[in-house]
C-alpha positions as CSV (number, residue, x, y, z in Angstrom):
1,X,-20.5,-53.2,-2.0
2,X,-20.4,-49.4,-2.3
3,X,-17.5,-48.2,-4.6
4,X,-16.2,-44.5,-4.6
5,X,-15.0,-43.7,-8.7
6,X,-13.1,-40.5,-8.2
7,X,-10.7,-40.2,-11.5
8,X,-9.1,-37.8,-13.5
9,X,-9.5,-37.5,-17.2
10,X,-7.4,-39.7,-19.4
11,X,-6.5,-36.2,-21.3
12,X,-6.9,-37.0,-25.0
13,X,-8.9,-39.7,-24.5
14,X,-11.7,-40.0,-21.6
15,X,-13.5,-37.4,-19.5
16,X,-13.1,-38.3,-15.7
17,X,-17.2,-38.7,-15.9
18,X,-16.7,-40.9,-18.7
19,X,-14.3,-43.1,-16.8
20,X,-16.8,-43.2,-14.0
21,X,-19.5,-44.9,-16.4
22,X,-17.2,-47.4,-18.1
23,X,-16.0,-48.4,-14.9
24,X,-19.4,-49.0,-13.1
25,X,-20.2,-50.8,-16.5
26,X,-17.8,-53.3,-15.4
27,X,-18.2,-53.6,-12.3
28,X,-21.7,-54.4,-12.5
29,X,-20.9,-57.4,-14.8
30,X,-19.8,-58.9,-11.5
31,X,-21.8,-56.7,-8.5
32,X,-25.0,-55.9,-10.6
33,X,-26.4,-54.4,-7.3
34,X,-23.4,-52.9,-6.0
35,X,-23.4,-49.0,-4.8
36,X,-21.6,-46.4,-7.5
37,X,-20.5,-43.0,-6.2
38,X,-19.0,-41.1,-9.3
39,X,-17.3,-38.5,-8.2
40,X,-14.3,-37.3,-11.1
41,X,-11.9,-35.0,-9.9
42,X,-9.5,-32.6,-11.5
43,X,-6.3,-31.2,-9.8
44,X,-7.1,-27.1,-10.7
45,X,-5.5,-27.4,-14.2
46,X,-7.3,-26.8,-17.7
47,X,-10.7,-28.5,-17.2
48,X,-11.5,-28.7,-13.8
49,X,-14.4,-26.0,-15.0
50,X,-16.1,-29.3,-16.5
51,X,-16.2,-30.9,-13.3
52,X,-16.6,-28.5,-10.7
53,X,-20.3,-27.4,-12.7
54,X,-22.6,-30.0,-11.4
55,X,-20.6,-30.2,-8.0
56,X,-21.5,-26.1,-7.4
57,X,-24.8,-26.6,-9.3
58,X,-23.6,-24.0,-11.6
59,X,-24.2,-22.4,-14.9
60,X,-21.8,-21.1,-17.4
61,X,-21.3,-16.8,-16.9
62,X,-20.1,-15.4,-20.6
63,X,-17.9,-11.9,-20.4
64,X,-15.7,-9.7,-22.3
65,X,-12.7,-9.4,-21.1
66,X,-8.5,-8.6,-22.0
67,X,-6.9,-11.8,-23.5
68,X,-2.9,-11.7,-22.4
69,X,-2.3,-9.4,-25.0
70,X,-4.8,-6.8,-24.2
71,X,-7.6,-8.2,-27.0
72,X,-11.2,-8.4,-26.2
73,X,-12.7,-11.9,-26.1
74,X,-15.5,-13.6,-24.7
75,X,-15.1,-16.2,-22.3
76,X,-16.8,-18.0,-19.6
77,X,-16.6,-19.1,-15.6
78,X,-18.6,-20.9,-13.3
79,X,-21.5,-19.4,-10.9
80,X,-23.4,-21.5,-8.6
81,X,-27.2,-21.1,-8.6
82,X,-27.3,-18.7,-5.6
83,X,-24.6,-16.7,-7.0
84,X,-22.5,-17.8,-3.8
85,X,-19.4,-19.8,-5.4
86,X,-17.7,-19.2,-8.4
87,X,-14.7,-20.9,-9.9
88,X,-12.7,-19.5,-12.5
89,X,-10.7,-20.5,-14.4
90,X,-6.8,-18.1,-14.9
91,X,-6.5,-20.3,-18.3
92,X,-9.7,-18.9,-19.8
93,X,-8.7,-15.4,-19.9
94,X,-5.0,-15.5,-19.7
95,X,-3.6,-18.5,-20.8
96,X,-1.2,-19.6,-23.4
97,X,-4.2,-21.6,-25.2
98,X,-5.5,-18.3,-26.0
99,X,-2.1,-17.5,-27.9
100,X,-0.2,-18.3,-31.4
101,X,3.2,-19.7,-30.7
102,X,4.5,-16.9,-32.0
103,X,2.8,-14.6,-29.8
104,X,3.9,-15.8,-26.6
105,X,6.5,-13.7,-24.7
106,X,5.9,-13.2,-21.1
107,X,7.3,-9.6,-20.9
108,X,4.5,-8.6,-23.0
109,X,1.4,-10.3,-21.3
110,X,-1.2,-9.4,-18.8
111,X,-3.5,-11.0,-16.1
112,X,-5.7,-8.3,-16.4
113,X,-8.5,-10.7,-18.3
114,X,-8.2,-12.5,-15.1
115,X,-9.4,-10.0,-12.7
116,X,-12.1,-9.0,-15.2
117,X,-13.4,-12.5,-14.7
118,X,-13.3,-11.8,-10.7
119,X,-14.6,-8.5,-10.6
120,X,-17.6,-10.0,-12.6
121,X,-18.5,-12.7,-10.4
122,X,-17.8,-10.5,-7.3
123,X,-20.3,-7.6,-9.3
124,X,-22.8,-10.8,-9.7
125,X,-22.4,-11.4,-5.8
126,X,-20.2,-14.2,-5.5
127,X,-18.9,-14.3,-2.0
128,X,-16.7,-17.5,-2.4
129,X,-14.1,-17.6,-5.0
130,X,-12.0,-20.3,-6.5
131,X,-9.6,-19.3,-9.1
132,X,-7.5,-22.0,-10.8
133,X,-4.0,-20.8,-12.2
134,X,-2.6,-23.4,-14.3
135,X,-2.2,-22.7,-18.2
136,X,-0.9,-19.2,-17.9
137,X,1.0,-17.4,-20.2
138,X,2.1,-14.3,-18.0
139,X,4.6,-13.6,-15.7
140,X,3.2,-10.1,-14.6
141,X,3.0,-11.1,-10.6
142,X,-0.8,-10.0,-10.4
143,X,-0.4,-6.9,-11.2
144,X,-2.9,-6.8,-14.2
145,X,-5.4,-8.9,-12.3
146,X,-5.3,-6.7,-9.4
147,X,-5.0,-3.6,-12.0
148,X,-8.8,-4.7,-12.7
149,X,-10.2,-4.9,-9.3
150,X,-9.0,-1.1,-8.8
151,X,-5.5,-1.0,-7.8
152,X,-2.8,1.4,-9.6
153,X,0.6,0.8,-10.4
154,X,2.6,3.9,-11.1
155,X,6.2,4.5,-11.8
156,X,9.1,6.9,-10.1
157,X,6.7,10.2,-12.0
158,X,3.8,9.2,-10.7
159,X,2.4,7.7,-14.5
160,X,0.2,4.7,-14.6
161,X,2.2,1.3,-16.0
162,X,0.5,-0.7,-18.0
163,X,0.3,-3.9,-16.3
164,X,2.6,-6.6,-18.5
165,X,5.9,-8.5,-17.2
166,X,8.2,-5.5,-19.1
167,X,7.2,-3.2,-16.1
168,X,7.6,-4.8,-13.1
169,X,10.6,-3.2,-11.8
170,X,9.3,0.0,-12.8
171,X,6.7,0.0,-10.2
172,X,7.5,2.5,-7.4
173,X,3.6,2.9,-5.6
174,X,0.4,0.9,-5.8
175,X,-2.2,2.4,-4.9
176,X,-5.2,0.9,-3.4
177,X,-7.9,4.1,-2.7
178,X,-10.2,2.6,-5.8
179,X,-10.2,-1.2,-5.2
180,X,-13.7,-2.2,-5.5
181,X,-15.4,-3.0,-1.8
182,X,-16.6,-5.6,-2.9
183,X,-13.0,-7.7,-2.6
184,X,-12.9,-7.8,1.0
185,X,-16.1,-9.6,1.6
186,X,-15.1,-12.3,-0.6
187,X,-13.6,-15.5,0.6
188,X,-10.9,-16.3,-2.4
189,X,-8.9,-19.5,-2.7
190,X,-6.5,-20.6,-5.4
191,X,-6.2,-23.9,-6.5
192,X,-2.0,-24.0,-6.5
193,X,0.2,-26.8,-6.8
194,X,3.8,-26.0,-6.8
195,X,5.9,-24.3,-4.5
196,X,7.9,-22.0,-6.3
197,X,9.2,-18.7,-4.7
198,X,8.2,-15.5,-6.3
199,X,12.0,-14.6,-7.8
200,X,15.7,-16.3,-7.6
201,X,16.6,-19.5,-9.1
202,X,13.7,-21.4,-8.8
203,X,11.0,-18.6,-9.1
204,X,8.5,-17.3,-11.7
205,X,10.8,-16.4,-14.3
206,X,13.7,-18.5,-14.0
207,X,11.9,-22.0,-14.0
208,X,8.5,-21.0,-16.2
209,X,9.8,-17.9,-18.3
210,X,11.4,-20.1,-21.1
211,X,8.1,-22.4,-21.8
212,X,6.2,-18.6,-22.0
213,X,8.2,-17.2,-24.5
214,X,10.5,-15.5,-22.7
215,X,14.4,-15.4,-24.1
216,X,17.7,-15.5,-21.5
217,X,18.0,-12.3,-21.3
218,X,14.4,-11.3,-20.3
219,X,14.1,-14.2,-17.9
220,X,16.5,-13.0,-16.2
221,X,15.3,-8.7,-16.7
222,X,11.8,-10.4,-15.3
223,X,13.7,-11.8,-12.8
224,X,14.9,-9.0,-11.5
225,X,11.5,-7.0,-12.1
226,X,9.9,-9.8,-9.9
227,X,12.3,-8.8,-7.1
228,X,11.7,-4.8,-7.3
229,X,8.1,-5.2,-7.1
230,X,8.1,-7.7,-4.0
231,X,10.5,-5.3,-2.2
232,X,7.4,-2.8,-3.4
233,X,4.9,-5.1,-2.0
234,X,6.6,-5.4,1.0
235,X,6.7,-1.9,1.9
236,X,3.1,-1.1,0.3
237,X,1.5,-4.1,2.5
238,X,3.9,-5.5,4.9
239,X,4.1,-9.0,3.2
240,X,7.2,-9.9,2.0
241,X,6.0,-12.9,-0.8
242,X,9.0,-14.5,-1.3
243,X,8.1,-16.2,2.0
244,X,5.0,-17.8,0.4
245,X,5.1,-21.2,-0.9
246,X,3.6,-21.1,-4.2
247,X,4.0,-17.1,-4.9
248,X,5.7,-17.8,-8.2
249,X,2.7,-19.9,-9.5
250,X,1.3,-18.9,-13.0
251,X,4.0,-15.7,-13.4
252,X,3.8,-14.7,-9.2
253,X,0.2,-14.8,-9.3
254,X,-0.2,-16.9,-6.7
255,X,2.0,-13.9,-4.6
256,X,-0.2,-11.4,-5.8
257,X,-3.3,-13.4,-5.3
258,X,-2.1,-13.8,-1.3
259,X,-1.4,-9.6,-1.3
260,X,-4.1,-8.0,-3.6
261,X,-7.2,-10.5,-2.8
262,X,-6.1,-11.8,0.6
263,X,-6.1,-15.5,-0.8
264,X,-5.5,-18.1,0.2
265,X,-3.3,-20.7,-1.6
266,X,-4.2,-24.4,-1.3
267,X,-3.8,-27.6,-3.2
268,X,-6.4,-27.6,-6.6
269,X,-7.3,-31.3,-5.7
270,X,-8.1,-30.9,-2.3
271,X,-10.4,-27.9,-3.2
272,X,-12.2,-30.1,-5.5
273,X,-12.8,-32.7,-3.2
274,X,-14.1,-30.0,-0.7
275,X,-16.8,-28.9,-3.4
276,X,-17.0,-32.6,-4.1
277,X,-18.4,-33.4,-0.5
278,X,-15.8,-36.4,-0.9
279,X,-15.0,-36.9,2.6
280,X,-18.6,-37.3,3.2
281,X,-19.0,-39.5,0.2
282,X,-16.3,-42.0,1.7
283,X,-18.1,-42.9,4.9
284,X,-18.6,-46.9,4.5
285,X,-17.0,-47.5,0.9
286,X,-15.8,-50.7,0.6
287,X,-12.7,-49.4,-2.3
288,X,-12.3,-46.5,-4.2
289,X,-11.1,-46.3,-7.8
290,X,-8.9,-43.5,-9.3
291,X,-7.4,-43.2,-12.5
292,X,-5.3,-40.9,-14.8
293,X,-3.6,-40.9,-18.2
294,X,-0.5,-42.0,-16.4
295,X,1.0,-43.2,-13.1
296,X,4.8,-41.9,-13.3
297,X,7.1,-40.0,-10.2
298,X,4.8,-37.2,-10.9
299,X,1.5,-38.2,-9.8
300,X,2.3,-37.2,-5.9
301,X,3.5,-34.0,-7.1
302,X,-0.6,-32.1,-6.1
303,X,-2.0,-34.5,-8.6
304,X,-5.4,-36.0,-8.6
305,X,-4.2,-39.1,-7.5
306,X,-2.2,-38.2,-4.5
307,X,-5.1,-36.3,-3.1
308,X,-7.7,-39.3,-3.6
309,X,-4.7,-41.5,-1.7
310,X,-4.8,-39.3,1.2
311,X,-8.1,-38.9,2.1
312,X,-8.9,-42.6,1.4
313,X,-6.1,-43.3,4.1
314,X,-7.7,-41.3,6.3
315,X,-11.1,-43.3,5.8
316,X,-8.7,-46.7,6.0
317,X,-10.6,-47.2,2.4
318,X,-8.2,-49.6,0.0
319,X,-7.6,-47.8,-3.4
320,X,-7.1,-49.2,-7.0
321,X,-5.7,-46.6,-10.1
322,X,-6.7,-48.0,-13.6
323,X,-4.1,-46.0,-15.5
324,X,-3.4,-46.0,-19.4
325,X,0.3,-46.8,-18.6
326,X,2.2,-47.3,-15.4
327,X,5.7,-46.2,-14.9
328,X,6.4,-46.7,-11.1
329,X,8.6,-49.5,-9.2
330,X,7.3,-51.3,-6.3
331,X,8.8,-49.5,-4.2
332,X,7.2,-46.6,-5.3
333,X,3.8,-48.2,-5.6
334,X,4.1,-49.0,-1.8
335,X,5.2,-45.4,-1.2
336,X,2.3,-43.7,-3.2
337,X,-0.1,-45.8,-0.6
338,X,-1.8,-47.4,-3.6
339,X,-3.5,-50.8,-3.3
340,X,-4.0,-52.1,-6.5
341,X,-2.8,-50.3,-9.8
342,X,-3.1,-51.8,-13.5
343,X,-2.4,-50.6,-16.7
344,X,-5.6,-51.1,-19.0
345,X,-3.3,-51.2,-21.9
346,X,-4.0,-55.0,-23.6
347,X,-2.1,-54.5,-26.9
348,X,1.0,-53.1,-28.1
349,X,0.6,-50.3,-31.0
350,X,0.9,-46.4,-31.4
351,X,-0.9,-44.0,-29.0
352,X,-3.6,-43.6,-31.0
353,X,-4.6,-47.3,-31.2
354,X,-4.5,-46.9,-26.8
355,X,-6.9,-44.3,-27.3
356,X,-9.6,-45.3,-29.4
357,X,-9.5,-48.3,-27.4
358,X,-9.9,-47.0,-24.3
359,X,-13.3,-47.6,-23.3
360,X,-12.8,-51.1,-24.3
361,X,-9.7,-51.7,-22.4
362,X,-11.5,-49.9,-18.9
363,X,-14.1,-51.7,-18.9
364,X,-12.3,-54.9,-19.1
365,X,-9.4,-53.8,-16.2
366,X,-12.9,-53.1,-14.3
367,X,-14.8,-56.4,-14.9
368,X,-11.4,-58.4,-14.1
369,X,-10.6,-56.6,-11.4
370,X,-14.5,-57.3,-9.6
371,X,-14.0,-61.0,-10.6
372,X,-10.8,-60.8,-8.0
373,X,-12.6,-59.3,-5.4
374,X,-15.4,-61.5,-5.7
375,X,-12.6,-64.8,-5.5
376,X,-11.5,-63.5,-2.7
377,X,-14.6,-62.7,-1.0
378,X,-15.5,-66.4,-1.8
């Protein structure tokens, strides 16, 4: 039998390559000559640097670049062998991890570290980039990230703005006569997963500003600054990026990634998978198993799981989630196109009894589950 293990992480507890070898542990208690295909999978989010390396055959780049409040730091993104691909990560240079609590504020932050990161992997000769965006702690729509790659952002007397959230509706002209050349022959995609406009009641500010720091009255003065610079945009570069799905991702980067580095957004699984070969890998699998920390109403929302589901369906591959906990009807089991889904959880306790029992518990939800499958098979 030829199984595809395509997990995320249980975060807190178990790497999605860790899953993959307690699994096949268990499964080969049953199948000892059965096919493995580990393939773990991340959804864009913090970590999905781990698992993209050995899928681009990449190394670790360290620079110097801007934290979110303008502070040098070194810091690291992916570069594939040839120097082709990189994949970066928005979290590693501009992301709330990088911040005390008391530090975060949103009207004071910048992307800026960001485009450093792409600039240096576009200097290195990268000609495919994939940025990840989750984890940010800005709300500066781009404008520090493209600030870095050469564009200007200048205010009604011509000055320079320094490129934080405070600033936005300051903007009066970009220019674009110094952006490096090297921008256009890159191929950029950006791993994005909601659907958030770039301003209004469900934009940038109003539905992420709070978590970042940001008080009432500055969500709604970034709000407003949000909708001044896309009017800007719009007459600078004839996009208007309140029509873009996604724009308001990570502070209206995702908008600014679509204007400044002609990206392209797209769902973070799916452009794992695609650096994953995981189409390929499904050709004549008998099931594939996924897994996550936990099954709930969110997993179809771009998660891991959801974009394992699909392209199994596709392949009319069966699929089984080993979860830590389930939290799903029927009904919605039958809905998320799932075939099999168990909760590896054997004892009742705290959280931190599940998790140091993890491995244990896996490997057991694998080995029964290989004893059914060989029943029925009989």
């Amino acid at each position: 039998m030829k199984f595809i293990l395509a997990p995320d992480k249980y975060k807190g507890s178990l790497t999605g390559r860790e899953f993959c070898e307690t699994v096949a542990r268990g499964i080969k208690k049953v199948f000892p000559n059965s096919e493995m295909i580990h393939r773990p999978l991340a959804d864009g989010g913090d970590g999905t640097i781990d698992v993209v390396a050995d899928y681009l055959n990449a190394t670790k780049v360290s620079v110097t670049v801007y934290d979110p409040l303008f502070r040098e730091i070194t810091t690291q993104y992916l570069l594939s062998k040839d120097k082709q691909t990189a994949f970066i990560e928005m979290s590693e240079a501009s992301g709330y991890k990088l911040l005390q609590k008391s530090e975060m504020n949103c009207i004071n932050t910048t992307t800026l570290g960001t485009g450093q990161m792409i600039l240096d992997a576009l200097e290195k000769g990268a000609k495919n980039i994939v940025l990840g965006i989750g984890g940010s702690a800005t709300n500066d729509g781009g404008m520090g990230m493209a600030k870095a790659l050469g564009y200007s952002f200048l205010d009604a007397k011509g000055d320079e703005l320094e490129p934080i959230g405070k600033n936005l509706g300051m903007v009066k002209e970009i220019q674009s006569n110094r952006v490096t050349s090297k921008l256009s022959e890159a191929k950029i995609q950006v791993a994005c997963d909601v659907n958030n406009p770039f301003y209004g009641e469900n934009g940038a500010a109003k539905i992420y500003g709070a978590q970042k720091g940001a008080s009432e009255e500055e969500i709604a003065f970034l709000d407003k600054g949000l909708e001044s610079f896309a009017s800007v945009l719009k007459s600078t570069f004839d996009v208007d990026v309140q029509d873009i799905d996604g724009a308001g991702a990570a502070g209206g980067v995702g908008g600014g990634a679509v204007v400044f580095l002609n990206a392209e957004l797209a769902s973070g699984v799916d452009l794992v998978m695609e650096l994953a070969n995981f189409d390929e890998v499904l050709e004549g699998a008998d099931w594939v198993i996924t897994g996550e920390g936990q099954l709930d109403g969110q997993t179809f929302s771009g998660k891991t799981i959801n974009g394992v589901v699909q392209s199994a369906k596709k392949h009319h591959v069966p699929i089984a989630a080993f979860c830590g906990s389930i939290d799903v009807s029927i009904e919605e089991m039958k809905r998320m196109g799932l075939d099999y889904a168990v909760s590896i959880l054997n004892q009742i306790g705290s959280l931190d009894d599940a998790k140091a029992k993890t491995v244990g518990n896996l490997e057991l939800a694998s080995y029964n589950f290989a004893n059914l499958l060989k029943l029925s098979k009989g």
